[in-house]
N, C-alpha and C positions, 0 to 999 in steps of 0.2 A: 678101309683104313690100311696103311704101308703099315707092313713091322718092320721095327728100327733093328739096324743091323749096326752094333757100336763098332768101330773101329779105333778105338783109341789103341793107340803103343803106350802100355802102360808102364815099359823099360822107358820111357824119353819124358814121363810127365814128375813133376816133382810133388804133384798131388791133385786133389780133385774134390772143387768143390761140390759138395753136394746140395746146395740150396742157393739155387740164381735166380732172382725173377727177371722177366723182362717186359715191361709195363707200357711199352711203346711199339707200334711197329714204324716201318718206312715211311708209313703214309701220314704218322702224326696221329692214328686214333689213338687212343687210352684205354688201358686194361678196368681202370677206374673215373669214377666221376670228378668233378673237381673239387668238390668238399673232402671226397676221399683219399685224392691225390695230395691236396694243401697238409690234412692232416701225419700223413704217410713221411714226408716231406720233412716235417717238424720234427717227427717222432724219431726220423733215422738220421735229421742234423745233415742231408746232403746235399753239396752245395755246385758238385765237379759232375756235371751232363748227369743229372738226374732221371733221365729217362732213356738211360743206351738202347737201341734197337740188339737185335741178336748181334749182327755184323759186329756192331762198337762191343758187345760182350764177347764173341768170338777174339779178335783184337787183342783186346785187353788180357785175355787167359791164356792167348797163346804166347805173348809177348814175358809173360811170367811161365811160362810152358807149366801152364795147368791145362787142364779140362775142367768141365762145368756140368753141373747138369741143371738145364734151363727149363724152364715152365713159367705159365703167363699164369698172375692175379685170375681169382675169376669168381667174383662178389655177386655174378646175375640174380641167384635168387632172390640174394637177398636186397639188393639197389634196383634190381630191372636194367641197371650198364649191361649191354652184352661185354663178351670178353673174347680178347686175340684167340686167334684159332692153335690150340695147343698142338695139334696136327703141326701146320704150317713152323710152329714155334722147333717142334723134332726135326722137320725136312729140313727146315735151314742150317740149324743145329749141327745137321750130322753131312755137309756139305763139307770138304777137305778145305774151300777158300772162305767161303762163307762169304763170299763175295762178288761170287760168278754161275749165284743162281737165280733162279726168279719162285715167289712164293708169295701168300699174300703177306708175310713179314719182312722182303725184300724191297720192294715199291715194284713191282711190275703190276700193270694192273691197275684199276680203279677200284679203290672198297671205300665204302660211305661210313662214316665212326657216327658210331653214336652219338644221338643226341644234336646232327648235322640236317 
């Protein structure tokens, strides 16, 4: 496994969240099932791109010049859904464009989502 190496300028952020999920990657699989996704759904009332991959989270925090710290759902045990590669969730993460890399949260690549 890479160790993450942050580089955030933390003179230029105006804060940092600390709880981001991101429940989708590139390719469209799901951190969760669909029973658990409808319910999730309801529960947080959201209705504006409910499922940003990292990039559209990157986007959106730098445009507010926040940082984030992002990590994927990961219910396996207890559903059997496998869950996004939280590896993959940190390398893209911690990319300066977040735009101009490849990962399997980026879409480069073929990955098979559960349940497919």
């Amino acid at each position: 496994m890479t160790k993450y190496q942050p580089r955030i300028d933390t003179g230029s952020v105006v804060a940092i969240d600390m709880h981001v999920l991101v429940e989708k990657d590139a390719h469209g699989c799901l951190s969760l099932d669909q029973e658990l996704m409808d319910a999730s759904a309801a529960y947080f009332r959201s209705a504006d791109n409910r499922t940003p991959t990292v990039a559209d989270l990157a986007a959106r925090y730098r445009s507010a010049t926040m940082a984030a710290v992002v990590f994927t759902v990961d219910a396996g045990t207890a559903t059997g859904h496998a869950a996004l590669s939280s590896e993959a969730a940190a390398t893209r993460s911690s990319r300066p464009s977040a735009g101009s890399t490849t990962s399997p949260l980026s879409g480069s690549g073929k990955r098979r989502c559960p349940g497919s």
